[in-house]
ROTIVEX-667969 format. One record per residue (C-alpha): residue in one letter; x, y, z. Coordinates in steps of 0.001 Angstrom, whole numbers. Each point is the difference from the previous one (the first is absolute). Layout:
BEGIN
<node><pami>a</pami><east>X</east><north>Y</north><up>Z</up></node>
...
***
This chain:
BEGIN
<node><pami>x</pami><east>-4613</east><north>89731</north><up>-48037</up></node>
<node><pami>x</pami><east>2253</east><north>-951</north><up>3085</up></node>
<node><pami>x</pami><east>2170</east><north>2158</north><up>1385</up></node>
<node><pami>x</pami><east>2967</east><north>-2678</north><up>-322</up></node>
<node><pami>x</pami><east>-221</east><north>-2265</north><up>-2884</up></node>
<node><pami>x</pami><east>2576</east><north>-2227</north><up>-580</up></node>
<node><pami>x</pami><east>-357</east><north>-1580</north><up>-3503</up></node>
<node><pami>x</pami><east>1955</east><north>-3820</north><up>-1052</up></node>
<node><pami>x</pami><east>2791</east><north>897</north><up>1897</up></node>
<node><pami>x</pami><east>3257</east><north>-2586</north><up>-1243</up></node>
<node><pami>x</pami><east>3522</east><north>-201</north><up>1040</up></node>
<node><pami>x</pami><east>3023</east><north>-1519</north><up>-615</up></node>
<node><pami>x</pami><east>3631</east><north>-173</north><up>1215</up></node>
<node><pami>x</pami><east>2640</east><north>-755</north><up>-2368</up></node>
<node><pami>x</pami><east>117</east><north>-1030</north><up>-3561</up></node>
<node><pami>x</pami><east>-193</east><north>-3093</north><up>-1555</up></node>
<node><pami>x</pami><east>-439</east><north>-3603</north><up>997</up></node>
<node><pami>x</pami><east>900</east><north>1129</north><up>3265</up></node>
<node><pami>x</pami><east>-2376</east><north>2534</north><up>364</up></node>
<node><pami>x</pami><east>-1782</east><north>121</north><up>3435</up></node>
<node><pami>x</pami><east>-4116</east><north>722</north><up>-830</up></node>
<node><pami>x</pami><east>-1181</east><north>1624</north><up>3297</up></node>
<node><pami>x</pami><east>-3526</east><north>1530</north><up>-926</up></node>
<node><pami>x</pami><east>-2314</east><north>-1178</north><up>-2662</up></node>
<node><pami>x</pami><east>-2941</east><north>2486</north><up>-921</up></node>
<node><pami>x</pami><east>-782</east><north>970</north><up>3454</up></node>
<node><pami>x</pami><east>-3004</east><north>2215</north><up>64</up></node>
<node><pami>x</pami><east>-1994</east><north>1725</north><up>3352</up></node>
<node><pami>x</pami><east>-1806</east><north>3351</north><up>143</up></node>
<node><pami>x</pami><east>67</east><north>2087</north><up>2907</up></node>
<node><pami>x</pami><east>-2168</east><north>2261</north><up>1601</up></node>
<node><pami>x</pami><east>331</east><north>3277</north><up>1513</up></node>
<node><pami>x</pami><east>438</east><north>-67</north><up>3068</up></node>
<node><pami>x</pami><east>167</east><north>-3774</north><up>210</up></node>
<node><pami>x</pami><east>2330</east><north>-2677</north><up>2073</up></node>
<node><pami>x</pami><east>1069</east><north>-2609</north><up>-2236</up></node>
<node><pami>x</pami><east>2292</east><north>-2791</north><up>1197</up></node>
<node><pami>x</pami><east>1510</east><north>-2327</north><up>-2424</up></node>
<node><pami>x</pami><east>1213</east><north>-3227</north><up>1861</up></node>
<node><pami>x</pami><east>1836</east><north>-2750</north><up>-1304</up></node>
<node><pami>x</pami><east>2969</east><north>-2078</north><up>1048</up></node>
<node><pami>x</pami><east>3435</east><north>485</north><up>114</up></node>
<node><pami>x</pami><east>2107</east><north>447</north><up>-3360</up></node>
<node><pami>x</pami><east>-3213</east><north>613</north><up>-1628</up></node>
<node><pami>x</pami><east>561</east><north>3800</north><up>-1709</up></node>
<node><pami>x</pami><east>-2244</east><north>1983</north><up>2711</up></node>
<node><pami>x</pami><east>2855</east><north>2408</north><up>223</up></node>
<node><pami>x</pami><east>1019</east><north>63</north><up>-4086</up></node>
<node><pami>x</pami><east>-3579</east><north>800</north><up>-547</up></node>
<node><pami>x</pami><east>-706</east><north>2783</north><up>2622</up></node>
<node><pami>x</pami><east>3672</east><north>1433</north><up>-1234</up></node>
<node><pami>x</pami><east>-1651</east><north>18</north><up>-3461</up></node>
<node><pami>x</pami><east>-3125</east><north>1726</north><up>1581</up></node>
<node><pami>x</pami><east>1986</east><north>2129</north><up>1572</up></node>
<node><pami>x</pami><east>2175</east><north>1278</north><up>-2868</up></node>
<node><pami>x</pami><east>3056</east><north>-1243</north><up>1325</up></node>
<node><pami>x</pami><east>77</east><north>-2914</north><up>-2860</up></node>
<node><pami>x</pami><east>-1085</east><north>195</north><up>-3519</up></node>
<node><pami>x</pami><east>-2249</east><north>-2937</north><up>-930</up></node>
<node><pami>x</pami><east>1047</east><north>-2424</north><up>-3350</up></node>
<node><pami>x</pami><east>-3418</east><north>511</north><up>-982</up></node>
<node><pami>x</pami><east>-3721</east><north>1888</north><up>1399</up></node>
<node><pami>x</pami><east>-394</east><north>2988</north><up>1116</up></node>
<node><pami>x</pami><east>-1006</east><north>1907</north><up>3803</up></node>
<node><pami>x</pami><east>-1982</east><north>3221</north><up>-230</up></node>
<node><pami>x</pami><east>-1189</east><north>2199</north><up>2876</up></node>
<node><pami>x</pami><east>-2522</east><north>2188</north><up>-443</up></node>
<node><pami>x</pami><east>-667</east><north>-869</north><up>-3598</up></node>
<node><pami>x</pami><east>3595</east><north>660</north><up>-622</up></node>
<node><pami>x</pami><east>3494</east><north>-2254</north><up>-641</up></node>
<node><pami>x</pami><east>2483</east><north>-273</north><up>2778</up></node>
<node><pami>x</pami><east>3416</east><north>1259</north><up>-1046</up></node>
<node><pami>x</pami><east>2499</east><north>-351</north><up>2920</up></node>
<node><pami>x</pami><east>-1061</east><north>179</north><up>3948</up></node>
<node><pami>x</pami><east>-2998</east><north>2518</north><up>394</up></node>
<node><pami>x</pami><east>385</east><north>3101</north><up>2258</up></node>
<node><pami>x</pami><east>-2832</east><north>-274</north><up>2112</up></node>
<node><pami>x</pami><east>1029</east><north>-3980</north><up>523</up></node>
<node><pami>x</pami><east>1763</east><north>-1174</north><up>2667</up></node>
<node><pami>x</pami><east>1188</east><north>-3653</north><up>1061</up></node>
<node><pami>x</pami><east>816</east><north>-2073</north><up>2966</up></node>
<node><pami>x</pami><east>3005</east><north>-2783</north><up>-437</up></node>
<node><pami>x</pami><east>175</east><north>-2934</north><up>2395</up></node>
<node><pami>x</pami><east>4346</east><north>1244</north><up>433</up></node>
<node><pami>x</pami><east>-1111</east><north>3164</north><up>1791</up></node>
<node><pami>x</pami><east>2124</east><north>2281</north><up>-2775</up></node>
<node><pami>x</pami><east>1244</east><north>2686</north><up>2520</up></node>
<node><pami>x</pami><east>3138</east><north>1809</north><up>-297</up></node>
<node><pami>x</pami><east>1878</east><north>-509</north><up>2927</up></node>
<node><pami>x</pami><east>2068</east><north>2805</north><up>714</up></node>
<node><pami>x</pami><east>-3214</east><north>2152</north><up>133</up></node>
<node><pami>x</pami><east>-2401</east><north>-359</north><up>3119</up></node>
<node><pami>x</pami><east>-3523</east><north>-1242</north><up>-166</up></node>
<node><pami>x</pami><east>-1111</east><north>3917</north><up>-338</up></node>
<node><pami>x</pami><east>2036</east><north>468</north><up>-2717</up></node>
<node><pami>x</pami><east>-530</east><north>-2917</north><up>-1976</up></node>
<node><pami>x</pami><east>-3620</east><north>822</north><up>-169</up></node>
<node><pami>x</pami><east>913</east><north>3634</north><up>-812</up></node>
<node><pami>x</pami><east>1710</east><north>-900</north><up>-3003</up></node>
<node><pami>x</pami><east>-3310</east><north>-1985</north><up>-1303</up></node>
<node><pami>x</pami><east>-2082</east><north>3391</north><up>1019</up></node>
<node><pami>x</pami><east>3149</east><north>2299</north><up>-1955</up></node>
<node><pami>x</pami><east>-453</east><north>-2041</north><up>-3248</up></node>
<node><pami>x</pami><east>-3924</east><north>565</north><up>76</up></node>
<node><pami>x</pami><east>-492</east><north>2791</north><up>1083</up></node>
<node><pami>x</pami><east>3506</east><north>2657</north><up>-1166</up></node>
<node><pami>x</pami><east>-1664</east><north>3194</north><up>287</up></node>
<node><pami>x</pami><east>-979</east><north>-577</north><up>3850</up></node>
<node><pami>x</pami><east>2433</east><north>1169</north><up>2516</up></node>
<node><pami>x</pami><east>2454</east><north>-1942</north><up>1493</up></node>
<node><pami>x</pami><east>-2004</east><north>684</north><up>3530</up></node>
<node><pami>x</pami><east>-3409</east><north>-1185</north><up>-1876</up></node>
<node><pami>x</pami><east>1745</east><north>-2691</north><up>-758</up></node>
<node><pami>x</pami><east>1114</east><north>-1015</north><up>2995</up></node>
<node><pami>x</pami><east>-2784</east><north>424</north><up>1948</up></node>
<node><pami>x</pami><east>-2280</east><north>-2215</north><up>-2491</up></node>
<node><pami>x</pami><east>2635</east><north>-2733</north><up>643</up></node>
<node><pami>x</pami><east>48</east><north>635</north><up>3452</up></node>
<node><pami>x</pami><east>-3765</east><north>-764</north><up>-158</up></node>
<node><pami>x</pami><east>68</east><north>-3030</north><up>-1694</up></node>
<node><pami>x</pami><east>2725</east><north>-1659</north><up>1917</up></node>
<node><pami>x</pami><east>-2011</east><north>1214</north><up>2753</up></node>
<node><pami>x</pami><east>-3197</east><north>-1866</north><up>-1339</up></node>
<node><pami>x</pami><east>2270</east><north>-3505</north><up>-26</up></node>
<node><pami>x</pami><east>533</east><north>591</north><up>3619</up></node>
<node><pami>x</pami><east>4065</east><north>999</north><up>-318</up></node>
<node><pami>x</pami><east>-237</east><north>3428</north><up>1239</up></node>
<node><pami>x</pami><east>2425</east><north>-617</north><up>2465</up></node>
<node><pami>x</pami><east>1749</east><north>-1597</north><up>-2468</up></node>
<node><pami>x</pami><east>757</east><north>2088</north><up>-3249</up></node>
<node><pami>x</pami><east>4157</east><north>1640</north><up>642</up></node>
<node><pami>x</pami><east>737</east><north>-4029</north><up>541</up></node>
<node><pami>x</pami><east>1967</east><north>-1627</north><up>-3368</up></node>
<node><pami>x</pami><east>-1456</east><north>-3165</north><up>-1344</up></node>
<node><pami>x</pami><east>2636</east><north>-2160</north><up>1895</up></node>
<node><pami>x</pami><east>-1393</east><north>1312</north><up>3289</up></node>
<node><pami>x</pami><east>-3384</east><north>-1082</north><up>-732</up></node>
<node><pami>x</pami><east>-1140</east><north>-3837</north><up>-56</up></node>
<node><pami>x</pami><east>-1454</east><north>-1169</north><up>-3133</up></node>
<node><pami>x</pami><east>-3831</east><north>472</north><up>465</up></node>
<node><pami>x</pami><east>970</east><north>3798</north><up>582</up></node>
<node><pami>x</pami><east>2046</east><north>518</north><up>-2996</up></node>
<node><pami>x</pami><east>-3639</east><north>-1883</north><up>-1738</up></node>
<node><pami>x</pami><east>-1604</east><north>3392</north><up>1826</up></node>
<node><pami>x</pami><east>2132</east><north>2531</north><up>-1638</up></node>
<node><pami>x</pami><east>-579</east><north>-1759</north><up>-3235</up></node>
<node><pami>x</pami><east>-3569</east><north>688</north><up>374</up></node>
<node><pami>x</pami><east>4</east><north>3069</north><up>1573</up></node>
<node><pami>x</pami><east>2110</east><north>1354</north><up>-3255</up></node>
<node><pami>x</pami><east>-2672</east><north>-1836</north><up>-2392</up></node>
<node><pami>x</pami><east>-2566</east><north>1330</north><up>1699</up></node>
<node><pami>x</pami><east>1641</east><north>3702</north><up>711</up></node>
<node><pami>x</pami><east>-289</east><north>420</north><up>-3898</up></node>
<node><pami>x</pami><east>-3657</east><north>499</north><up>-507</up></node>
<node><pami>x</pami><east>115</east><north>-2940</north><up>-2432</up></node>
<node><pami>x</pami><east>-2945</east><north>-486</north><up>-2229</up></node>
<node><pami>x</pami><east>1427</east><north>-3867</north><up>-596</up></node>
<node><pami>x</pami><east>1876</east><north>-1959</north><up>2158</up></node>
<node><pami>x</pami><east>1898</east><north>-3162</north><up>-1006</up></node>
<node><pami>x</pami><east>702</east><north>-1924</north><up>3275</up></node>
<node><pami>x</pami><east>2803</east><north>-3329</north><up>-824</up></node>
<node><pami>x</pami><east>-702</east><north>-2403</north><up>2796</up></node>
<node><pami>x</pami><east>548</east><north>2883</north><up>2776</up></node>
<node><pami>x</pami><east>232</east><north>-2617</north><up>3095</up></node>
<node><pami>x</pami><east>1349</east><north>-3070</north><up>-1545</up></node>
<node><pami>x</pami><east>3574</east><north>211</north><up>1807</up></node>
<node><pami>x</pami><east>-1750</east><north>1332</north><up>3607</up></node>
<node><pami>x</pami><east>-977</east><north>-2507</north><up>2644</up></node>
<node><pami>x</pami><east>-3800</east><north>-755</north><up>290</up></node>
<node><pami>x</pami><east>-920</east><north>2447</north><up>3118</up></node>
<node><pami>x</pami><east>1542</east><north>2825</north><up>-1953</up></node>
<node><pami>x</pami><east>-1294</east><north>-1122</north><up>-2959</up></node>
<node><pami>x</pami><east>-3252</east><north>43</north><up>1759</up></node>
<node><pami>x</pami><east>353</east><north>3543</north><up>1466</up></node>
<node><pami>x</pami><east>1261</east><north>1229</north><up>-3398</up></node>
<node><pami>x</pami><east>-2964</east><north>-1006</north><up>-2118</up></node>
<node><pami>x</pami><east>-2825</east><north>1476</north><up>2896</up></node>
<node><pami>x</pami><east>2631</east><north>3761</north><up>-815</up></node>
<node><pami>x</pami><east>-304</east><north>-678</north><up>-3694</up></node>
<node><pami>x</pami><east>-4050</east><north>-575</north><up>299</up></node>
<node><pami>x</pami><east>-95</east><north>2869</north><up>2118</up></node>
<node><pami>x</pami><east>2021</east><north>2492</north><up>-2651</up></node>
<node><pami>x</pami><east>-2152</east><north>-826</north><up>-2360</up></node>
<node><pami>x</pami><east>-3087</east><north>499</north><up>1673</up></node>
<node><pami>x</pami><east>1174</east><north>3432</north><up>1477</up></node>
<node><pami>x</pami><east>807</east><north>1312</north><up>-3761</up></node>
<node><pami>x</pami><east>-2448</east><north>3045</north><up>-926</up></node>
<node><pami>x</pami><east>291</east><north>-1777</north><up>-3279</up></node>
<node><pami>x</pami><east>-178</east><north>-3122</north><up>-1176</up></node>
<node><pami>x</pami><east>3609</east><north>-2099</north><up>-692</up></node>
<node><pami>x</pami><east>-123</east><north>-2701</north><up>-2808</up></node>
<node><pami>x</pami><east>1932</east><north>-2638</north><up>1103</up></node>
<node><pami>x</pami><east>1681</east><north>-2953</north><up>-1908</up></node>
<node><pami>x</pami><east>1806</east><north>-2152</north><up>2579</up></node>
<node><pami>x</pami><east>1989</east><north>-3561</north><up>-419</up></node>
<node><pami>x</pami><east>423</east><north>-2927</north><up>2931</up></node>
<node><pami>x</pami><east>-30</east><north>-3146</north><up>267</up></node>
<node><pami>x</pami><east>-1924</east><north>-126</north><up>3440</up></node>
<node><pami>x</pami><east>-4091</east><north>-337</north><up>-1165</up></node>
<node><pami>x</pami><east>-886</east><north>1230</north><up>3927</up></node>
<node><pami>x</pami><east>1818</east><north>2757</north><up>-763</up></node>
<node><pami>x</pami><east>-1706</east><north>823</north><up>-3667</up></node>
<node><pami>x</pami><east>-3504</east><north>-530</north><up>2047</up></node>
<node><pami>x</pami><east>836</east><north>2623</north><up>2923</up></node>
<node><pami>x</pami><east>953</east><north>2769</north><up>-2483</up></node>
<node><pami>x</pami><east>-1622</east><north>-587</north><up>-3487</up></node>
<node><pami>x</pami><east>-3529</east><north>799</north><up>-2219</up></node>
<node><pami>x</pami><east>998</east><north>-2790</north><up>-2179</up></node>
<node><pami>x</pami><east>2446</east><north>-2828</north><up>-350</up></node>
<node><pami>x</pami><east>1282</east><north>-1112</north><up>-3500</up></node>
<node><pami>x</pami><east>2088</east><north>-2949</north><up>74</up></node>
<node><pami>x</pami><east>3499</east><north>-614</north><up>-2416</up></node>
<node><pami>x</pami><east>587</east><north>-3438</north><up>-1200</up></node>
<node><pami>x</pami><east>3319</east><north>-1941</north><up>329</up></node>
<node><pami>x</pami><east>2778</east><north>1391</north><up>-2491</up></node>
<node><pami>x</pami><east>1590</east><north>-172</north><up>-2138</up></node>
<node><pami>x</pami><east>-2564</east><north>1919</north><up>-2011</up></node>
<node><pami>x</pami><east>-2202</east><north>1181</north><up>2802</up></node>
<node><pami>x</pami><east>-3330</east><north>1696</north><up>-518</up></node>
<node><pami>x</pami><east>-2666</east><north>879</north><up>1945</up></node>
<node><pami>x</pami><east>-3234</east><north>-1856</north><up>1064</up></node>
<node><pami>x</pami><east>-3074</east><north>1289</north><up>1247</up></node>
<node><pami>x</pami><east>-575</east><north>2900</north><up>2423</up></node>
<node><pami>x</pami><east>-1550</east><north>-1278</north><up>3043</up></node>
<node><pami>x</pami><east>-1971</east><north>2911</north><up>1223</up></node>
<node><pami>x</pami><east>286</east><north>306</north><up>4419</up></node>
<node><pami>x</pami><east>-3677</east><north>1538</north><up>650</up></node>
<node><pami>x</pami><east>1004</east><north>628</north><up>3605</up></node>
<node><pami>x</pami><east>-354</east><north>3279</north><up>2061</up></node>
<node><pami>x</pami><east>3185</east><north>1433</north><up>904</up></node>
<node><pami>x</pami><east>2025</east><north>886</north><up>2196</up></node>
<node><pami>x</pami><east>729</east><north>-4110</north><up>657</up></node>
<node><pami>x</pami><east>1513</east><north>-1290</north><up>2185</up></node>
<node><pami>x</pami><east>1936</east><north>-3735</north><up>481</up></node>
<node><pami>x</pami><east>-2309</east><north>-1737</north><up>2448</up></node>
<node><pami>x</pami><east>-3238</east><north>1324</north><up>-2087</up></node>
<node><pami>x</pami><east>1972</east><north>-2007</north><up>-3516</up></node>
<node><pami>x</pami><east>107</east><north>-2796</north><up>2618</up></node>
<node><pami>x</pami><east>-3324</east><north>-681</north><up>988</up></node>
<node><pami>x</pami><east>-2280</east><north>2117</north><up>-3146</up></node>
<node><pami>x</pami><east>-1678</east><north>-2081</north><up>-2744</up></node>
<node><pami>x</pami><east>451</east><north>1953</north><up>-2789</up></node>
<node><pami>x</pami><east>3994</east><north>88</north><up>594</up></node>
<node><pami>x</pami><east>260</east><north>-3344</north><up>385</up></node>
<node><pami>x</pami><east>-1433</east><north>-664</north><up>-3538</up></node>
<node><pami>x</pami><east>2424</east><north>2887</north><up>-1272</up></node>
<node><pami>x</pami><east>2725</east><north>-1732</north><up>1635</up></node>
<node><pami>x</pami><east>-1167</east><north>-3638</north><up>-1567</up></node>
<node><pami>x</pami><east>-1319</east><north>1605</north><up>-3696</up></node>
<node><pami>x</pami><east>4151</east><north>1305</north><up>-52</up></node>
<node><pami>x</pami><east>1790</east><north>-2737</north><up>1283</up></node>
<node><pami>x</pami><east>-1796</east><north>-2549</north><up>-2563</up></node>
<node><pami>x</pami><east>904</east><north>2371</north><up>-2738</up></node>
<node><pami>x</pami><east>3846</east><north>240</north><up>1053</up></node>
<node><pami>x</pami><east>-263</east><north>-3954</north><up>272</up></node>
<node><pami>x</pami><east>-1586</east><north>-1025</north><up>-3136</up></node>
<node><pami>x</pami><east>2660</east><north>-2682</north><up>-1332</up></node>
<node><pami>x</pami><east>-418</east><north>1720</north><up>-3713</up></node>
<node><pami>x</pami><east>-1363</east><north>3264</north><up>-659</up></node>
<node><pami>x</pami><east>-1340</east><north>456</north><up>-3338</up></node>
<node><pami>x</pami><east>905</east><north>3834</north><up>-1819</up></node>
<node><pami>x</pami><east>-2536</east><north>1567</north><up>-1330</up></node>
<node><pami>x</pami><east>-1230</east><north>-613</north><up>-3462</up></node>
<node><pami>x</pami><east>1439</east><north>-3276</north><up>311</up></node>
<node><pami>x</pami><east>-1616</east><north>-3538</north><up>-1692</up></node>
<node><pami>x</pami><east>1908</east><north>-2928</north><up>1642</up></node>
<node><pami>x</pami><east>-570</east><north>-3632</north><up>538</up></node>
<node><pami>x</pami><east>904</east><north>-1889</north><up>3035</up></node>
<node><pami>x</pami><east>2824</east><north>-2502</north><up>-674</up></node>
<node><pami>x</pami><east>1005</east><north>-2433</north><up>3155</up></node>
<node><pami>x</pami><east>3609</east><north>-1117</north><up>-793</up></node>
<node><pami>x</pami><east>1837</east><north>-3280</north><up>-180</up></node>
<node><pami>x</pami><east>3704</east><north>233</north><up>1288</up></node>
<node><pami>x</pami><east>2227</east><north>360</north><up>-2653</up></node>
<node><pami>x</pami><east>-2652</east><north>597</north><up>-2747</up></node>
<node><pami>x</pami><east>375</east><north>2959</north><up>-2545</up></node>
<node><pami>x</pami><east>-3006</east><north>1749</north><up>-1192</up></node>
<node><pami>x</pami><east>203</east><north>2214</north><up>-2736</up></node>
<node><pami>x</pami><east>-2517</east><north>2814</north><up>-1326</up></node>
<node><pami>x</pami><east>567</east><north>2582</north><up>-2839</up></node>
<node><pami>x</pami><east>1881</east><north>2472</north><up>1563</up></node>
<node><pami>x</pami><east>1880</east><north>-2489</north><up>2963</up></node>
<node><pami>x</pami><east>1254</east><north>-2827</north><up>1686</up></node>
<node><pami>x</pami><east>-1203</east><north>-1157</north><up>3452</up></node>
<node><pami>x</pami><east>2126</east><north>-3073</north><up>1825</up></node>
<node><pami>x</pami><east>-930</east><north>-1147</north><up>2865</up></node>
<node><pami>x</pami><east>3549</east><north>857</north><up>1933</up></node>
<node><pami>x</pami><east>484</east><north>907</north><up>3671</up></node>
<node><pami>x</pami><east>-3172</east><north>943</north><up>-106</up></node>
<node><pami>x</pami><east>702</east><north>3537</north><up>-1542</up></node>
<node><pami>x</pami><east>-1447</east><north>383</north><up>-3599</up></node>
<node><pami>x</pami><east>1866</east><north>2871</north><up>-1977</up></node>
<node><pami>x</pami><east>-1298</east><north>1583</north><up>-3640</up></node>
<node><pami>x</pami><east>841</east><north>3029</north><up>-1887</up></node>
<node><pami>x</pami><east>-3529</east><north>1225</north><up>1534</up></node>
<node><pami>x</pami><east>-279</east><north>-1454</north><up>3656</up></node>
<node><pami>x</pami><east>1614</east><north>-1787</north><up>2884</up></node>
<node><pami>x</pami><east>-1995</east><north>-2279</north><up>2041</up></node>
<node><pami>x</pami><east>682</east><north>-1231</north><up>3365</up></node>
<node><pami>x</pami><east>-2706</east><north>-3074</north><up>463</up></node>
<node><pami>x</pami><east>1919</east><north>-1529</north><up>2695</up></node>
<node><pami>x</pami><east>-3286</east><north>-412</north><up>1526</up></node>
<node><pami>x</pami><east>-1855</east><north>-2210</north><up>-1714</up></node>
<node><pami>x</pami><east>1967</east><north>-426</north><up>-3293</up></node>
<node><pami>x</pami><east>-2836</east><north>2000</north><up>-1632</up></node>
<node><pami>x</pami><east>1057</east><north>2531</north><up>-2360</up></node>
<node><pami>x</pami><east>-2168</east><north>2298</north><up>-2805</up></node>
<node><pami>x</pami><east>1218</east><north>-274</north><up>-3942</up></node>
<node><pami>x</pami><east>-1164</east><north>2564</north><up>-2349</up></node>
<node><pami>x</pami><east>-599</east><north>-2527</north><up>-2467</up></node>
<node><pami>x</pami><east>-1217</east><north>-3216</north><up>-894</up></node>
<node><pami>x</pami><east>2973</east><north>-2928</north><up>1184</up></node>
<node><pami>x</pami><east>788</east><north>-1644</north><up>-3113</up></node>
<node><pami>x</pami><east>1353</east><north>-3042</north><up>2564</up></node>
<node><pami>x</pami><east>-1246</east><north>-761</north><up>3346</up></node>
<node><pami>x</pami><east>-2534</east><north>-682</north><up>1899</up></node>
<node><pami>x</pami><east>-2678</east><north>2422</north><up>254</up></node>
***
């Protein structure tokens, strides 16, 4: 059994017809000790799913288990990176960080605990930094302090929600090379579910890359496994063989113009403008090129293509 397993994971906002379907049985199993990256586009539910995964969200439907058992509410030995920052700002970098170490870790002493986040922001290269608030530090160190309090924790599982996304791409860069090099340095072994949208990024830092379809009702495709040494590096995913094929197996996958769910029987169906199509269970009309059922939405602005779970009882096939 995997130390993560995240089971048919659904979700929905709101009620009713207008009822937003995020997630639709999304299911990945994790390793210990293993970098996953889950990369999709924009919009797609990367961050309602690792929320669920987290604890922070209760799924519709499915089920997450660590360790064989059911996650009720964030875990203790978890901790998570947001792409925001998340710092209080009336407290300095020090203390920030200290607060993180406090909630883990009560018994300790308030001079343990200072001194273990003392360490960590020291690791992230702001120990000249840590009595400064949040407003006197730029953006990609406030990103540092995040990490330095994820990482002060001892986590067992860290949750990491696009971590660079708002920071330019040189700090980006130098960001990612700290975060490989945390996780290396650990005595033991950090399993690691992050979201992005950047694929370089997912290459640089991940074991394997699993890939969320368009929403709404997202699910997961395929881990793509990255059977590269590490530590990487950005000019070795430039020129190296096997990333490039990582890099091309992902992007086809995130650019499929339909991606069939599992379990699934469909026929293809190309659509005349203004034609309806019915099955037994909806109604497909070929409309502004979006296709809308109780089940599905379709976007097959593409190629006009689109997948019907049934036999057409009009139109072409």
């Amino acid at each position: 059994m995997a130390f993560l397993e995240i089971s048919s994971i659904s979700k929905a906002f709101g009620t009713g017809p207008g009822a937003r379907h995020v997630l639709d049985r999304a299911s990945l199993s994790v390793e210990h000790g293993e970098f996953v990256s889950i990369v999709g586009f924009m919009g797609c539910g990367k961050s309602t799913f690792l929320n669920i995964v987290a604890g922070l969200v209760t799924p519709d439907a499915g089920e997450v288990r660590f360790g064989g058992e059911s996650v009720r509410g964030m875990r203790h030995d978890a901790s998570i990176v947001f792409q925001n920052y998340s710092l209080l700002p009336w407290f300095s970098a020090l203390e920030n960080v200290r607060l993180a170490v406090a909630a883990t870790f009560p018994e300790w002493p308030r001079s343990r605990q200072t001194e273990q986040a003392r360490a960590y922001l020291d690791k992230v290269g702001l120990g000249n930094a840590v009595d400064r608030r949040p407003s006197q530090l730029s953006g990609g160190m406030r990103q540092r302090v995040a990490i330095a309090r994820a990482f002060s924790t001892e986590p067992e599982v860290l949750f990491l929600d696009e971590p660079f996304g708002a920071l330019d791409a040189l700090t980006r860069g130098n960001l990612q090379q700290e975060l490989a090099r945390l996780c290396s340095d650990l005595d033991r072994p950090v399993t690691t579910v992050m979201i992005t949208n950047n694929v370089d990024e997912a290459l640089l830092l991940s074991d394997r890359i699993v890939p969320m379809t368009r929403g709404p009702r997202a699910t997961l495709g395929a881990p793509v496994p990255v059977a590269m040494p590490k530590p990487r590096n950005a000019s070795q995913l430039t020129h190296d063989v096997a990333a490039m094929r990582v890099r091309t197996h992902v992007i086809e996958a995130l650019t499929k113009e339909v991606l069939m769910k599992p379990d699934t029987t469909c026929k293809e169906v190309r659509l005349k403008p203004d034609a309806t199509y019915e099955t037994e269970d909806a109604t497909y009309e070929a409309e502004d090129a979006t296709y809308e059922t109780d089940d599905e939405t379709w976007d097959p602005a593409l190629a006009g293509l689109v997948r019907l779970k049934a036999d057409p009882t009009e139109g072409p096939l």
